[in-house]
N, C-alpha and C positions, 0 to 999 in steps of 0.2 A: 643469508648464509651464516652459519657458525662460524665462532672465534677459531684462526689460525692462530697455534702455539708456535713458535721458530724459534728452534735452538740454534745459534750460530757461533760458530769459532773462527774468529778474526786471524788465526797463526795459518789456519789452511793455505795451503798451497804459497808458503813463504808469506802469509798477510796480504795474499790479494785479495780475499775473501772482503776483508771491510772494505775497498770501494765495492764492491759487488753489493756487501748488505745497503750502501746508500743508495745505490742505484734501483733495487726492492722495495726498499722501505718506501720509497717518492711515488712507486708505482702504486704499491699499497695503497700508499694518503690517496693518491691522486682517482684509484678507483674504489674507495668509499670502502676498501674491504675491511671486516674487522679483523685484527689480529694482536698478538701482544708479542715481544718479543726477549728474549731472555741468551744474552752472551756469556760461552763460559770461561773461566776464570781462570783455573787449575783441570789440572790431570784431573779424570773421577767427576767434575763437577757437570755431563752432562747427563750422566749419571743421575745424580742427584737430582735434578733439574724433575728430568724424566720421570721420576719415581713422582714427587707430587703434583706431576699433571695428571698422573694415570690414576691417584686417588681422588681426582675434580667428582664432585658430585653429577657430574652433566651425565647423560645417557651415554655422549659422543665424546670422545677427545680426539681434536682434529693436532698431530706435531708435526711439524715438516723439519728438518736437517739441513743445514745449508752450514757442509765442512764433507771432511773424508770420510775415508772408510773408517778410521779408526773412530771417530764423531759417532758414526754409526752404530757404532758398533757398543760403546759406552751408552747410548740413548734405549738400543736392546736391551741392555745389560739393568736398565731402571727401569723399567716397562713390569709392573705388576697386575695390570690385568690386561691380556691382550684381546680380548672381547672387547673390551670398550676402547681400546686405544685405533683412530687410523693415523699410517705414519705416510708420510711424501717426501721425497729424497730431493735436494738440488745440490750435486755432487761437485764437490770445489779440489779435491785433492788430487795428489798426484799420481794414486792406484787407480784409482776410483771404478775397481772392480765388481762391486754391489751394483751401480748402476750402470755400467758397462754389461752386463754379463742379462741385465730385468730390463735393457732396452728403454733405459729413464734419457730425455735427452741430456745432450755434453753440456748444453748451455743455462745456468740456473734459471735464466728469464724464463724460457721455456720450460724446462722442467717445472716452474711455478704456475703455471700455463696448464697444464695438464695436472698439477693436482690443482688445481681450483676449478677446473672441467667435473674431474671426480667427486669433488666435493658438492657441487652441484647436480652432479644425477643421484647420489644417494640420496638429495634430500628430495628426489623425484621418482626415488622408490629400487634404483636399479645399484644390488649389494656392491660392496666392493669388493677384489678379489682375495681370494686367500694363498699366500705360499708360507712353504715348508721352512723350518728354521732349524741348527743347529743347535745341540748342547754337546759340553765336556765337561767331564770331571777326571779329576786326577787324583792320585795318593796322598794323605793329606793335603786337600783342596777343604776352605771354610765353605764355599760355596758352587754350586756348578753355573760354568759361563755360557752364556749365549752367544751364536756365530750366527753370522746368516750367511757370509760367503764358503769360510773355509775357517778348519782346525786340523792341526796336525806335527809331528815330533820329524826331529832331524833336518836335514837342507834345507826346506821351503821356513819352519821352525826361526833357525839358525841366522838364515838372509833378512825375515820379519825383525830380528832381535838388534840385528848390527844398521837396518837401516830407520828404525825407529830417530836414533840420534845421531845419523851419518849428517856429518857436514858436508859430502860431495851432494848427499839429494837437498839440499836445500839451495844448493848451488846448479845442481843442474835445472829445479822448480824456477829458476827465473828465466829461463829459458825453454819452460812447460817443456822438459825432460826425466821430468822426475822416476819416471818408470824405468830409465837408464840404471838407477842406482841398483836396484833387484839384480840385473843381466852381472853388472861387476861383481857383488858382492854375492851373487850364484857361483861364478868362477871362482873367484877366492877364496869362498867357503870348501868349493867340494874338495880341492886338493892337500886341506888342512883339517876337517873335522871329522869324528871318529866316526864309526859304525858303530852297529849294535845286534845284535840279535834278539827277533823277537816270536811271540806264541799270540797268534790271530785268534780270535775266537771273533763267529759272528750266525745271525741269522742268513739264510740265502735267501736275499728277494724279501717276503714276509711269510715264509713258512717258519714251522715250528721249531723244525729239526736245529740243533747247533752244529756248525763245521768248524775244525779247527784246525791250524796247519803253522807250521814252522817256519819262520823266513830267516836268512843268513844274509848278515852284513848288508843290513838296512841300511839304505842313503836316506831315503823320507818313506812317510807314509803320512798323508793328507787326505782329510775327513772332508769330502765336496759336498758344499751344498746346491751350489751354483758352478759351471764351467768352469773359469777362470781365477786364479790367485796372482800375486804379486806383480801387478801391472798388466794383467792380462794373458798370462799364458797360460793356456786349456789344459788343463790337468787332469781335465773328468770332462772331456769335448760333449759327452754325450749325458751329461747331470743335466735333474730336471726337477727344480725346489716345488714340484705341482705332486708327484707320486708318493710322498713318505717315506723316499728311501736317502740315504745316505750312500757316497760312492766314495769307496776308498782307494784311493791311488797311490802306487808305491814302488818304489826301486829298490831291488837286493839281487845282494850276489853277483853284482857288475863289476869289475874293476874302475878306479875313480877314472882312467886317463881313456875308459871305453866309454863313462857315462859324460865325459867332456864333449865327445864328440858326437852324441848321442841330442845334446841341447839341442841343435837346431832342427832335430824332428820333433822333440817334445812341445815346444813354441809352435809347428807349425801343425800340431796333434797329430801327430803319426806314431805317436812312441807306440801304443799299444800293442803293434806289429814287431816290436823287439824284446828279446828272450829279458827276463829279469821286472820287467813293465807290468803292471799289474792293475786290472779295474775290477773292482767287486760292489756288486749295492747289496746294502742292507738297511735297515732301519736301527740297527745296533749292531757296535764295536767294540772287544775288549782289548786293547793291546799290552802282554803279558813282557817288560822291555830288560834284558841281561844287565845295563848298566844306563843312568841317567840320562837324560837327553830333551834337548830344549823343547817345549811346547810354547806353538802359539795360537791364540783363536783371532783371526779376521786383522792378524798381523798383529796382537796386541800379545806382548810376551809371559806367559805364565806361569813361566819355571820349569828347573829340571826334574823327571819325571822318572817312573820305572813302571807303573801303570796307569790306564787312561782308558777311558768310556767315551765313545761317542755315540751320541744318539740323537734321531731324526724325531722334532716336533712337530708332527703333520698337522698342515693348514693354519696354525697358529697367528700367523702376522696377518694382521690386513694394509694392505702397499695400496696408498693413492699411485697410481701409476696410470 
């Protein structure tokens, strides 16, 4: 079997992620597997990391992930050739809606289990699979970012940005609550953060034609790649990272203290059935926005905003899974 690469971030899920890497690494030793393994450091560095695996001279690069979504999501972000890159998630964080949403199991043992399954039929001829990936760019943006779950401006934006450095989720993660902190700082946000108005432009489906349309007093609008954002709530229930399309999901024109009460069908995906709710797929998005507003990709905050692209990289990734 070829060398497993393992990027791993010890701060996951409050630092419980290193005993977990001890507990792998012993498995490793113990079943003669090869692998090399590489801890990051800093913000950005698994990033880095990523970028000179994917230039390995090997035919294959096998990486696996053992941290969160945001791990994740910086590991995409250094992926320069995804043809020869496959990736295997062992999901340690407290969203952990990448692997939630692609059915990777909850428990890293397992999840390593299953990419070292795939790793071994490929070299027995049987490909690995492909799904669809996320891009955005934004106005001045140096470069466009990669999502695999989700991207998007406003509430979902907003909650991404404030729980990045919330000390209550790091407090409720020792109590594997962490997805608690999204639900608070959802309420909190919506009663205090502005609207905006914005000018849609998109493909329908993957026809030609452009449609374009008007929305008043945006609360969010979230670019799906996958179901589920912010700890799990189905935002795009019916997103499907296999078609090439992208699903945009969005609230306008609601009153805040109508969209309060509104939360617990959204969680339990039933928004769509209410006026203001909106699901559209495309394979691209332009969002034309009256006045700034936070953007984030896969919960990773990328600044305030007045235009933004999304768009659907079909089949791009290959996911041990």
């Amino acid at each position: 079997m070829k060398t497993l690469h393992i990027i791993f971030n010890v701060s996951a899920r409050s630092g419980k992620t290193r005993k977990l890497w001890r507990e792998l690494k012993g498995i490793l030793k113990e079943r003669e597997i090869d692998f090399k393994a590489y801890r990051t450091l800093r913000e950005g560095h698994a990033t880095q990391i990523a970028r000179e695996l994917s230039l390995l001279a090997d035919e294959a690069v096998y990486i696996a992930v053992l941290g969160g979504d945001g791990t994740i999501n910086e590991v995409l972000n250094g992926i320069v050739d995804f043809e020869k890159v496959r990736l295997g998630v062992m999901p340690t964080g407290s969203g952990n809606d990448f692997g939630r949403s692609l059915w990777i199991p909850k428990k890293p043992l397992d999840a390593l289990e299953k990419i070292l399954e795939c790793m071994k039929r490929e070299e027995e001829g049987i490909p690995v699979p492909c799904l669809d990936l996320g891009q955005v760019s934004w106005d001045g943006c140096d470069k466009p970012r990669i999502f695999g779950i989700s991207a998007g401006v406003g509430l979902d934006a907003l909650v991404c940005k404030k729980a990045l450095d919330s000390g209550l989720k790091r407090f409720l993660n020792k109590f594997h609550l962490g997805k608690l902190t999204y639900v608070f700082h959802t309420i909190q946000s919506l009663f205090t953060m502005d609207t905006a108005n914005i000018t849609l432009s998109y493909r329908e489906g993957e026809q030609e034609s452009t449609c374009k349309c008007e929305m008043e007093k945006v609360i969010f609008a979230a670019a799906m790649n996958l179901r589920a954002e912010g700890g799990g709530v189905p935002m795009a229930p019916h997103a499907v990272p296999t078609d090439g399309l992208l699903s945009l999901s969005s609230a306008s024109g609601i009153p805040k203290w109508k969209t309060f009460f509104c939360l617990p069908l959204l969680i339990a995906a039933k928004h769509e059935r209410i006026k203001g709710f909106s699901i559209v797929n495309s394979c691209e998005f332009v969002l034309r926005i009256s006045k700034p507003m936070v953007l984030h990709a896969d919960g990773e905050y990328c600044g305030e905003v007045t235009e933004v692209t999304f768009r659907c990289l079909r089949g791009c990734l290959k996911l041990l899974r």
